[in-house]
VMD Tcl script that draws the C-alpha trace (Angstrom):
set ca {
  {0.00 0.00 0.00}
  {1.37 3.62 -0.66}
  {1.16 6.00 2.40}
  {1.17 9.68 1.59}
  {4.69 11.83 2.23}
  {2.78 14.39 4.58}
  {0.04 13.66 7.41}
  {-1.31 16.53 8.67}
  {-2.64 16.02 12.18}
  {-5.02 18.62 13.49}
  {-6.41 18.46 17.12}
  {-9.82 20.36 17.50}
  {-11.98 22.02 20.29}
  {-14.55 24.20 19.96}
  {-12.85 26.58 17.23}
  {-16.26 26.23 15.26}
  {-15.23 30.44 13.82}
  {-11.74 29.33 12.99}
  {-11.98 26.01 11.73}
  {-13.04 26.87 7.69}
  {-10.07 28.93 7.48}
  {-8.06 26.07 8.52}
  {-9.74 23.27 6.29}
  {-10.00 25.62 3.36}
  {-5.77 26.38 3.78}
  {-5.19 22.48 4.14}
  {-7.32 20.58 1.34}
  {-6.48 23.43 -1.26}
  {-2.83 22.33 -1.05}
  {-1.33 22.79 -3.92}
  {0.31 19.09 -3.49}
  {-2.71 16.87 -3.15}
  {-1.08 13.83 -1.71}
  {-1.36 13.92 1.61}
  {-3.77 12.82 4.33}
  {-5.79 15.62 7.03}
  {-6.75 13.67 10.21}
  {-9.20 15.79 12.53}
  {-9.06 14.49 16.02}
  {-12.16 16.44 17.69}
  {-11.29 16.51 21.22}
  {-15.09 16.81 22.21}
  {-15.83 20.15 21.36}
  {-19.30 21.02 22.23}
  {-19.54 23.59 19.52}
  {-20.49 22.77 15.74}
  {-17.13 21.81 15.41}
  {-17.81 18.40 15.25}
  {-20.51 18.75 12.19}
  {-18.06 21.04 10.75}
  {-15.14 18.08 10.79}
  {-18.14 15.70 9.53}
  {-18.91 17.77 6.24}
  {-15.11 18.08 5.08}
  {-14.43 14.05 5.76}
  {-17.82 13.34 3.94}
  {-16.33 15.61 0.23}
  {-12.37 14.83 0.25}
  {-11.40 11.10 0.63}
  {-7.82 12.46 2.15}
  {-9.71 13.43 5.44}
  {-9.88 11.38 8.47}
  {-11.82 12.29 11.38}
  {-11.67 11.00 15.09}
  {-14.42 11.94 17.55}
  {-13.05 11.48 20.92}
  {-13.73 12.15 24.88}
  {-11.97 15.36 25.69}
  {-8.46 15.08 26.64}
  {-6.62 18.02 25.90}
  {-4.38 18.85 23.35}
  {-1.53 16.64 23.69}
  {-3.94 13.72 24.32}
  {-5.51 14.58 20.90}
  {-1.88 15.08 19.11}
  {-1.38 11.99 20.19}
  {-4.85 9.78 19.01}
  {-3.63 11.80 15.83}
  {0.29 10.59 15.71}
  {-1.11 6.61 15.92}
  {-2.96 6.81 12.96}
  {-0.71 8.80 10.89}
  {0.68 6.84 7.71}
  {2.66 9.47 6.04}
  {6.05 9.67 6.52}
  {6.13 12.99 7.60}
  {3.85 14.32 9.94}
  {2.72 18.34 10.15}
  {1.05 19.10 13.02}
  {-1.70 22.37 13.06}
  {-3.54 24.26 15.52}
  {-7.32 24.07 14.56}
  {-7.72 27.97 14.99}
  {-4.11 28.72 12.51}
  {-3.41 27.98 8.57}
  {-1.17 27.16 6.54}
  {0.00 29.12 3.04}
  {-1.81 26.93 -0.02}
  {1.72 25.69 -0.97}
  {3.09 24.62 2.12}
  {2.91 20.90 1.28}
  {4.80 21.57 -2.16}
  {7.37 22.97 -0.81}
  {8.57 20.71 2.26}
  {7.79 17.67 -0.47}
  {10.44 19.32 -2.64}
  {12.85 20.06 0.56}
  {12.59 16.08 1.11}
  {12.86 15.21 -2.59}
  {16.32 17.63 -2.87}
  {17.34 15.39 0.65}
  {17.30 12.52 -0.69}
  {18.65 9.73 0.60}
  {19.59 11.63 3.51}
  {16.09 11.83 4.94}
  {16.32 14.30 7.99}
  {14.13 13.73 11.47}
  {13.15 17.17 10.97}
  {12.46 19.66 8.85}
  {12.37 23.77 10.60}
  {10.28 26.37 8.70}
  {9.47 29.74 9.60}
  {6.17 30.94 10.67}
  {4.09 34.12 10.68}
  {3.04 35.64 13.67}
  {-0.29 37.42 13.64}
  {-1.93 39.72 16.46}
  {-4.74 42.18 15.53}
  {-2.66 43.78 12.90}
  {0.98 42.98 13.69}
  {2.78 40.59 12.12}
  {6.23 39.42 13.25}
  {8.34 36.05 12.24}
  {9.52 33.45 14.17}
  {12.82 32.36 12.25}
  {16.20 30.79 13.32}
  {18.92 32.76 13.66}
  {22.07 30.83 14.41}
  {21.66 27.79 11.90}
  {22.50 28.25 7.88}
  {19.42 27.78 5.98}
  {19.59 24.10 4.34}
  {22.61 22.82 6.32}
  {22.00 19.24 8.02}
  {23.07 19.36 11.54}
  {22.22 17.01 14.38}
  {19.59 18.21 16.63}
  {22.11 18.89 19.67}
  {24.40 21.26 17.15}
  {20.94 23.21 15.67}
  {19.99 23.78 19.77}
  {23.57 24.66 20.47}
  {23.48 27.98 17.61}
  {19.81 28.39 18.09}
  {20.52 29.47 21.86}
  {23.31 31.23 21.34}
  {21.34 33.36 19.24}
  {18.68 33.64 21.96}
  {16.44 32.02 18.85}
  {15.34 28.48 19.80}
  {11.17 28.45 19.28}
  {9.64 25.39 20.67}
  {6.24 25.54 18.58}
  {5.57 22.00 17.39}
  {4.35 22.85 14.21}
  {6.76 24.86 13.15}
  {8.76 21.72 12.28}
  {8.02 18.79 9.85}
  {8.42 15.37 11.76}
  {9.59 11.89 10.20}
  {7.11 9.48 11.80}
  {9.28 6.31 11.95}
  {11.60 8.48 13.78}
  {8.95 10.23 16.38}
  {7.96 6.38 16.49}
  {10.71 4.53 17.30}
  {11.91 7.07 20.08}
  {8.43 7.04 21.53}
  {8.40 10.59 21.31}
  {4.83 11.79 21.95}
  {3.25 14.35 24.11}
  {2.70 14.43 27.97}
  {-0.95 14.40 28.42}
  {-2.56 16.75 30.97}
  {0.40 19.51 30.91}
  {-0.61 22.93 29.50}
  {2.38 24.39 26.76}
  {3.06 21.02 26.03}
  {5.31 21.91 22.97}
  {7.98 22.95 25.74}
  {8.52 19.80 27.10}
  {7.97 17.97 23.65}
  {10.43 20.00 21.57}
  {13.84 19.92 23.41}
  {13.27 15.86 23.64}
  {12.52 15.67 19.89}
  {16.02 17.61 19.30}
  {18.35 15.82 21.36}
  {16.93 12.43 19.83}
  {17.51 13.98 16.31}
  {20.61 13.10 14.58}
  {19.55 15.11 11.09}
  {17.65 18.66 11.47}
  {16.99 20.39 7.79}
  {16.57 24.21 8.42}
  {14.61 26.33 5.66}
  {13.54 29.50 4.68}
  {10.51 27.96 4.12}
  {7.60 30.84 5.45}
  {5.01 28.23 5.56}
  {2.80 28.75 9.11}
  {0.81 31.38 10.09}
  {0.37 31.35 13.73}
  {-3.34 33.84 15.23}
  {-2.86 34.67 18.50}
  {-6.42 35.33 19.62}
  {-7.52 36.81 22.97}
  {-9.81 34.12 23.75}
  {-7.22 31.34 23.66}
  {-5.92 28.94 26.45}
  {-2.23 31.04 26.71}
  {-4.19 34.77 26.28}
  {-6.67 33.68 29.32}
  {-6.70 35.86 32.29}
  {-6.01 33.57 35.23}
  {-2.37 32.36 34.12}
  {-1.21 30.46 37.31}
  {-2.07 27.30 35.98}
  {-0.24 27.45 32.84}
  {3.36 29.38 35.03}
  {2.60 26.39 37.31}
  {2.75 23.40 34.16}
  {5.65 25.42 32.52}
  {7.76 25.07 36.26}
  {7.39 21.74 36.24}
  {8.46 20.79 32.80}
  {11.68 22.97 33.63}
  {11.93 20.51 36.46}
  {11.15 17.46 33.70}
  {14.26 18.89 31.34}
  {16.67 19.65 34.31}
  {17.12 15.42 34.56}
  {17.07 15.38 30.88}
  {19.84 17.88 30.48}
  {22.13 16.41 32.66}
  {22.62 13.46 30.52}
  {24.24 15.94 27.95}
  {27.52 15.59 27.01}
  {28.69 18.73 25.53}
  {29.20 20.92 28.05}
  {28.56 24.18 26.43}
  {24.99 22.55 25.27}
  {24.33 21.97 28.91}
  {25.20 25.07 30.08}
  {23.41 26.99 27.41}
  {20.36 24.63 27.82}
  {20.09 25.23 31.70}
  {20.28 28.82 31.43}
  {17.38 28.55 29.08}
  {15.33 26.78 31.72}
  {16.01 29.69 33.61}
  {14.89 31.84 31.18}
  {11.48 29.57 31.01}
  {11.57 29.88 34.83}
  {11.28 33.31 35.23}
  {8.66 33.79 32.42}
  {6.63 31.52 33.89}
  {6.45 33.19 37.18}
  {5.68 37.04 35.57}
  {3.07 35.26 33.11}
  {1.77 33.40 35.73}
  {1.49 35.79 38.46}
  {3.68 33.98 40.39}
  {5.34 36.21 42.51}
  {1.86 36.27 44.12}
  {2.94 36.00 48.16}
  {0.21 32.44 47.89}
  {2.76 30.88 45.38}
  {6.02 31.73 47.40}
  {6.33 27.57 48.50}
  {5.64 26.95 44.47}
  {9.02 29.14 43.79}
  {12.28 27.14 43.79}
  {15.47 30.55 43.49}
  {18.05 27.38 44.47}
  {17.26 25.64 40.88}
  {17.80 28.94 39.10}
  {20.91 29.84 40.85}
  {22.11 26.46 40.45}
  {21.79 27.24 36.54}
  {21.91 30.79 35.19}
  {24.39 31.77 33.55}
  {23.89 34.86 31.31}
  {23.98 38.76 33.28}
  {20.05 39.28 32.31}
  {18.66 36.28 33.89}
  {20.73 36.78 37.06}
  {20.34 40.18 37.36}
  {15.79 39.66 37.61}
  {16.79 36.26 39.87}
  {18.54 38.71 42.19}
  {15.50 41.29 41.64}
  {13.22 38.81 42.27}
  {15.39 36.76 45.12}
  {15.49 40.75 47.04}
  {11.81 41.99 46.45}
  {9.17 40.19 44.64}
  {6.78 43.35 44.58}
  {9.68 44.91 42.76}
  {9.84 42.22 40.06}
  {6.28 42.28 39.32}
  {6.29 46.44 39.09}
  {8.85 45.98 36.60}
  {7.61 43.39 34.19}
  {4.27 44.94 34.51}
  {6.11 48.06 33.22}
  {8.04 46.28 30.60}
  {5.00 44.53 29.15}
  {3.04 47.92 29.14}
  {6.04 49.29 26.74}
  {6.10 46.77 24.38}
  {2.03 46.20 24.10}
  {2.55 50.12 23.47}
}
mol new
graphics top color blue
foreach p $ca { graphics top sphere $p radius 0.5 }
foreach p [lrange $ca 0 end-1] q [lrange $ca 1 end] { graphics top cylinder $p $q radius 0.2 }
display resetview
């Protein structure tokens, strides 16, 4: 039986004012060979009617009604039933540019028989009217590297994104590493990227503008009550603190705990953390034990000598660039 190259896996919950725009980006590919499976995580919306109509018109779609789980949950019901060889993951209420598929299909043909892990594009990011880029920095555009040497110039350049679909994934790889998502944790991509990587021994970069990422105000990381989400991305620093110590390359591991530093901190302005309630939830020893750059120590010691002060001055900060 032939599989198609690309499986596009799509997790969906109640994004029934989003979801066209997403079908409509994805089954007008310009390269038609590829398979769309809809995993609707029991939205409660028309979503699921909406998923229905597009499997019942294209053959290529696939659609799973589950129990909700969350997102990695449905990523994951997704990932098993995946026959490509690739697999694209999007976000229910994003798109993708009409030649997306083309292009990563020629990227793998020009690769040949040097099939990478991963393939890295570059994604637009779009709020109200702003649009900014998320692109590598450090890594040459088209140069295989192994995923430890593309996270080693990536932070150097203060550039590593952890977005999951901002990469194209070989599925026997994902497979036989038993690389899937942690179900239950909120910004799941952080903890799912960095383990991808350091499995990886060939990572393609591109120049590839493929993604177009909506930040909406309604979604689960623009929600009011962050606490939650500072409180998931804390522990997953905690999760890639074990993993990172199995790194050999000692500028890697240094580079890669100052970055859970970085995630540290963010976590705790985001999430409202230096709240007096969440003091016990706050571990300054782990960050100390780790930072290494002048900016993150400098807001540890901010934070470490008055929290009130911390919070007055990322509030101030995020006023200025919102501005």
């Amino acid at each position: 039986m032939r599989y198609p190259p690309i499986s596009i896996v799509v997790p969906i919950y109640n994004v029934e004012q989003y979801l066209d725009r997403c079908m409509q980006s994805l089954v007008n590919q310009t390269y038609k060979d590829i398979e769309i499976i809809l995993v609707n995580d029991g939205s409660t919306d028309t979503s699921s009617s909406i998923c229905d109509k597009y499997e019942k018109v294209d053959r290529r779609v696939q659609v799973i009604h589950k129990l909700n789980g969350g997102l990695s949950d449905a990523r994951n019901y997704g990932l098993r039933v995946a026959k490509g060889e690739y697999v694209l993951f999007v976000d229910s209420d994003d798109y993708i540019e009409l030649d997306a598929c083309e292009k990563l299909c020629n990227v793998l043909k020009d690769a040949s028989p040097n099939a990478p892990d991963l393939i890295i594009g570059i994604a637009r990011k779009i709020h109200n009217d702003k649009v900014s880029y998320l692109i590598h920095k450090g890594s040459e555009n088209y140069a295989l590297l192994t995923g430890s040497e593309y996270m080693l110039k990536e932070l150097k350049t203060e550039s590593l994104h952890m977005a999951v679909w901002l990469n194209l994934y070989r599925n026997e790889f994902l497979k036989k590493n038993e690389l899937d998502f942690k179900v239950g944790l909120l910004h799941e991509d952080e903890q799912f990227t960095p383990r991808v990587l350091l499995k990886a021994e060939k990572v393609l970069c591109t120049d590839i503008i493929f993604y177009n990422y909506v930040i909406r105000d309604s979604s689960i990381t623009r929600s009011r009550d962050l606490s939650i989400n500072g409180l998931h991305i804390i522990q997953t620093c905690y999760e890639l603190a074990s993993l990172y110590e199995q790194v050999d390359d000692t500028e890697l591991k240094k580079l890669l705990n100052n970055n859970l530093v970085t995630k540290y901190l963010s976590a705790i302005k985001t999430g409202g953390l230096y709240r007096k309630k969440y003091k016990s939830s706050i571990d300054t020893k782990f960050m100390y034990s780790r930072v290494h750059s002048k900016k993150n120590l400098s807001q540890l010691l901010l934070l470490s000598c008055s929290r009130r002060l911390f919070s007055r001055l990322y509030r101030i900060l995020s006023e200025r660039q919102n501005s």
